[in-house]
N, C-alpha and C positions, 0 to 999 in steps of 0.2 A: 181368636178364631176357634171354632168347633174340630173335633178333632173326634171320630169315629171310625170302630174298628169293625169290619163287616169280613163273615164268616161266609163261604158258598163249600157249601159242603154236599155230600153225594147221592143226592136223592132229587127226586122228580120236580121241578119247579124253579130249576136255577135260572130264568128268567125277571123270577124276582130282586133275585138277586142282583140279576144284571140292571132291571129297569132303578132298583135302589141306585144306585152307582151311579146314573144318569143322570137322577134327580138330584144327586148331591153334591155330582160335579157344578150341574148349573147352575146352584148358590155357592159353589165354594165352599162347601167343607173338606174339611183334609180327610182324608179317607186312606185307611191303612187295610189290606188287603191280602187276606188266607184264602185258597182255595184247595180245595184235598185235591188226592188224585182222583179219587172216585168223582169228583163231580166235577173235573175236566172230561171225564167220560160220558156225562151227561151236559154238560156244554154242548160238545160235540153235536150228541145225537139229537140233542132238542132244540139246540138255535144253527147248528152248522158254523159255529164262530170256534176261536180255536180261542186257546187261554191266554196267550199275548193281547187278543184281540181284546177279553176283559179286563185283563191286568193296565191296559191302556185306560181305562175311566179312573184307576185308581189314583191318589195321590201318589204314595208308596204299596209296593207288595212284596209279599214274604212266600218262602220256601216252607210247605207246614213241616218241614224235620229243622228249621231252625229254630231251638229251642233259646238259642240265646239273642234273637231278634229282639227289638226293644218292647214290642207290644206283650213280651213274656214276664217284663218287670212291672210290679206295681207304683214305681217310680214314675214310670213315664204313665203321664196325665190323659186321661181321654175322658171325652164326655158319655161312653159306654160303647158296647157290641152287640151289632146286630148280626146272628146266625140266620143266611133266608138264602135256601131253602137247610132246615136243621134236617141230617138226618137223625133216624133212629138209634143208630151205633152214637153219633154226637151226643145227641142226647142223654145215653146211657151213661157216655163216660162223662159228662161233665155231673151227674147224677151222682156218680160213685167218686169223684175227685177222679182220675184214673186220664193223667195230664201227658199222653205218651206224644200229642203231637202239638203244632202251636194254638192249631184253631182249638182245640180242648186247655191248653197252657191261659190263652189269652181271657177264653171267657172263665175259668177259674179266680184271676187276676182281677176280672170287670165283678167278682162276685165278693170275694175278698175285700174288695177296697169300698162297696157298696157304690159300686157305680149300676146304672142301668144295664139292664141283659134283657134282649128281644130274642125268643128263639119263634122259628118262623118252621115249626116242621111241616116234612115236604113225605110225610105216607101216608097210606090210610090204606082200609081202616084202621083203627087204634086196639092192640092188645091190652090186656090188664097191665102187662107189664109197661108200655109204653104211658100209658096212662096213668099208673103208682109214679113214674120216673117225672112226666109233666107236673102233678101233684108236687113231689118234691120239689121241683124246680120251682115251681111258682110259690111253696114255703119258705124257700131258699130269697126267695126276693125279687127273681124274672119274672119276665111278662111272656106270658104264651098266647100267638097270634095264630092260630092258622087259618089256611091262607081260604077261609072260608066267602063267597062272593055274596054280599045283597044283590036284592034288583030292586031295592025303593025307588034306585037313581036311577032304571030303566038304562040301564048299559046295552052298548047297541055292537059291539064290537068287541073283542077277545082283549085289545089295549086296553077298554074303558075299566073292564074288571082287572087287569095285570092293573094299574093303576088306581082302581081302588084300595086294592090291599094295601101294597106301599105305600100310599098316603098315609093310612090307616097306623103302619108303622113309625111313619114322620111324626104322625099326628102323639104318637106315644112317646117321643122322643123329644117331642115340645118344639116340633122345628115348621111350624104353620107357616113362614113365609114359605116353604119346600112347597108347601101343600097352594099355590096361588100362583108361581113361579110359570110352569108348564101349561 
């Protein structure tokens, strides 16, 4: 079984994150589960769902000051972490090693072991500084998605583009049955 660690961290677009969770509940992958406080803040105020309500799609979820949760050991196996939406501050510290909470621990861990790292940031526009940090990350081995929409596919609905992205992310993550599924 698949076994993915997904990051919803504090910035605009935690919907992605949310609709990720959905998609991976309904193939069954194990899905282990950080959410900051900042982006229970934005849970809130952008889907009106409270963070129990997310933590439900998860397989397991964690407390982000549990630094000794299992997804903070390069021990325990996963097939990588996806941060959506990344913020800027995330960003920064996984950039700098600078591992003060778990969703910054784990994907250090998913970088470390050379597993897969999806960061999915959620600002814009982009400073230099945010943009030096993407750079580095994507040096480093991650893949940077953001959550930018085509219209080739003539999306006719605000789901059809939330749902393109995240495919988008499946699709980087090698998990195309996800992408046929829904």
């Amino acid at each position: 079984m698949m076994r993915l660690v997904v990051g919803i961290t504090g910035a605009s677009g935690v919907i992605y994150g949310i609709r990720l969770l959905e998609f991976l509940k309904d193939i069954e992958i194990e899905t282990h589960l950080v959410i900051t406080k900042m982006a229970e803040i934005f849970i809130r105020q952008e889907t009106g769902k409270t963070r129990k309500d997310i933590e439900q799609l998860a397989s397991y979820h964690y407390d982000e000051n549990d630094l000794a949760a299992q997804i903070a050991s390069g021990s325990f196996e996963t097939s990588g972490m996806v941060i959506i939406p990344c913020s800027m501050k995330t960003l920064a510290g996984i950039a700098c090693g600078f591992t003060d909470d778990l969703a910054l621990r784990a994907a250090d861990v998913t970088l470390k072991e050379k597993r897969r790292l999806i960061l999915v940031p959620g600002e814009t526009p982009f400073n230099v500084i945010h943009l030096e940090n993407m750079l580095k990350m994507a040096n480093s081995g991650a893949t940077i998605i953001p959550p930018i929409p085509s219209f080739y596919n003539s999306p006719k609905t605000l789901d059809d583009i939330i749902n393109q992205i995240v495919r988008r992310v499946l699709a980087h993550l090698r998990m195309e049955k996800a992408l046929y599924k829904r």
